[in-house]
C-alpha positions in Angstrom: 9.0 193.3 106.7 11.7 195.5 108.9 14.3 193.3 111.3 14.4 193.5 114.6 16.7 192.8 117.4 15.6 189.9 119.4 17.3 189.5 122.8 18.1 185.6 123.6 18.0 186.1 127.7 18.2 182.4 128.5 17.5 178.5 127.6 19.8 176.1 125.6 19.0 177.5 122.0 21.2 180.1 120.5 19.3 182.9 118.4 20.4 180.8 114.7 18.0 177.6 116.6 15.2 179.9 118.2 14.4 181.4 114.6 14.8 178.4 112.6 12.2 176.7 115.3 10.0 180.1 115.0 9.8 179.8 111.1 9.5 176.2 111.0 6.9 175.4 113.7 3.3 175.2 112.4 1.9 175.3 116.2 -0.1 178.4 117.0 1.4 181.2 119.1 -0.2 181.9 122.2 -0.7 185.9 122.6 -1.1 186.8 126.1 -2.5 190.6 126.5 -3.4 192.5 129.5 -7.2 193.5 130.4 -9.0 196.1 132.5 -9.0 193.0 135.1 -7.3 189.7 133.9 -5.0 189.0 131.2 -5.9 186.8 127.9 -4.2 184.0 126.7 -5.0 183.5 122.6 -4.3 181.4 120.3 -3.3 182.8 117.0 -1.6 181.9 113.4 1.9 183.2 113.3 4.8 183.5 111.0 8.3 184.9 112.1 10.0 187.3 110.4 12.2 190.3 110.5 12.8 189.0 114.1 9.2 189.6 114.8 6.0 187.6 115.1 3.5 188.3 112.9 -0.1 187.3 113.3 -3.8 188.3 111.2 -7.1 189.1 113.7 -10.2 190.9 112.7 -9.8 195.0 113.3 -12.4 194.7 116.0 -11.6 191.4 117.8 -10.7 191.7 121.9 -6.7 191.1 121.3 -6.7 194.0 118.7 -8.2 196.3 121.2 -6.8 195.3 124.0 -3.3 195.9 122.2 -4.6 199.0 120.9 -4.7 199.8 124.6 -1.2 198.6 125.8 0.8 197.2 123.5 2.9 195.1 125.8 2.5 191.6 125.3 3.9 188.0 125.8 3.8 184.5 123.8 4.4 181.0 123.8 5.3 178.6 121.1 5.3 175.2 122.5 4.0 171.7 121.2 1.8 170.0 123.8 3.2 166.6 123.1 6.4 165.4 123.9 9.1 166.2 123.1 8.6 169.4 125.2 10.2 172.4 124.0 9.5 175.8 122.6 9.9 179.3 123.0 8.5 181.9 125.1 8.8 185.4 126.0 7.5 188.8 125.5 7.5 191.9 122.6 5.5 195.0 121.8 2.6 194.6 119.4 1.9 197.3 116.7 -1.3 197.2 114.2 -0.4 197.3 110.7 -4.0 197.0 108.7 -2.0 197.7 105.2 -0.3 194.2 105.6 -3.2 192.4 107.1 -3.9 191.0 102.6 -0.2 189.5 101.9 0.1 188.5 105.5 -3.0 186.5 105.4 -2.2 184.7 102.3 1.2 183.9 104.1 -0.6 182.3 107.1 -2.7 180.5 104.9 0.0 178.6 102.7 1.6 177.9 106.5 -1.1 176.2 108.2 -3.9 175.0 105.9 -3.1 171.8 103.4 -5.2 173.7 100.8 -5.3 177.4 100.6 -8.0 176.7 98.4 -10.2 175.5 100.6 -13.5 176.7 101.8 -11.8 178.1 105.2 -9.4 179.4 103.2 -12.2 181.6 101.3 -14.5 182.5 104.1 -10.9 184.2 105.8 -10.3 185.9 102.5 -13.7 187.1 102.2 -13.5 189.1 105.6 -9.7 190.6 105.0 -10.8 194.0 104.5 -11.8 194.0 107.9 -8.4 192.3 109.3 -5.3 193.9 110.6 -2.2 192.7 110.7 -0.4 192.4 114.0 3.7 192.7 114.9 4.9 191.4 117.7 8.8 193.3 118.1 11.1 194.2 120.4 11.4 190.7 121.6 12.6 189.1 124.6 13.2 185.0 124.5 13.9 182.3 126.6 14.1 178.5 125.3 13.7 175.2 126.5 14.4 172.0 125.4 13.7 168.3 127.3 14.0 166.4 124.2 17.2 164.3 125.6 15.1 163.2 128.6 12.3 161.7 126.7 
């Protein structure tokens, strides 16, 4: 998958920390899109790579047409728990629906103890109607409270 710059605008994390977090971090990314009225905030499996997010919906789903629409876009990556940290910021999304089969299979090994489980199957049986989606051209900020916990 193709690099891309990432621009590090602010926070305590230099870009070496935000990726390694952005690779290692098995909590979903939240996708924020813009509407015809009101934005959406949705939670998706990602992976990092290429100094983009990467993430797998179904061709016909509201994000997917919504980014078909305007591609702008912003995330989140933050646990809910203490130690509160993370990474937010914003990117362009593009649709890629030749990738959505490996990229899949990568999400899968990431977030599910089994790929071989029944989940696992029932999102393989529907791949030929996902897309793959890249979020690039990012823009980041970090924060980190873990020293005042």
């Amino acid at each position: 998958m193709e690099p891309s710059p990432v621009d590090v605008r602010s926070g305590p994390w230099d870009l070496a920390t935000i990726e390694e977090f952005l690779r290692s971090t098995p909590i979903p990314v939240r996708l924020a899109t813009t509407g015809a009225s009101w934005p959406l905030v949705q939670s998706l499996w990602f992976l990092y790579d290429g100094g983009a997010l990467w993430c797998c919906t179904q061709t016909g789903s509201v994000v997917a047409s919504r980014l078909r629409r305007d591609p702008r876009c912003a995330f989140e990556v933050a646990a809910d728990l203490p130690p509160y940290r993370g990474v937010r910021g914003r990117g362009v999304a593009s649709l890629h629906t030749e990738r959505a089969t490996d990229l899949l299979d990568r999400l899968l090994e990431r977030y599910l103890d089994d790929p071989g489980s029944p989940l696992a199957g029932w999102l393989r049986s529907r791949v030929a109607t996902e897309v793959a989606i890249r979020v690039g051209g990012l823009v980041v900020t970090s924060w980190d409270y873990s020293s005042r916990m």
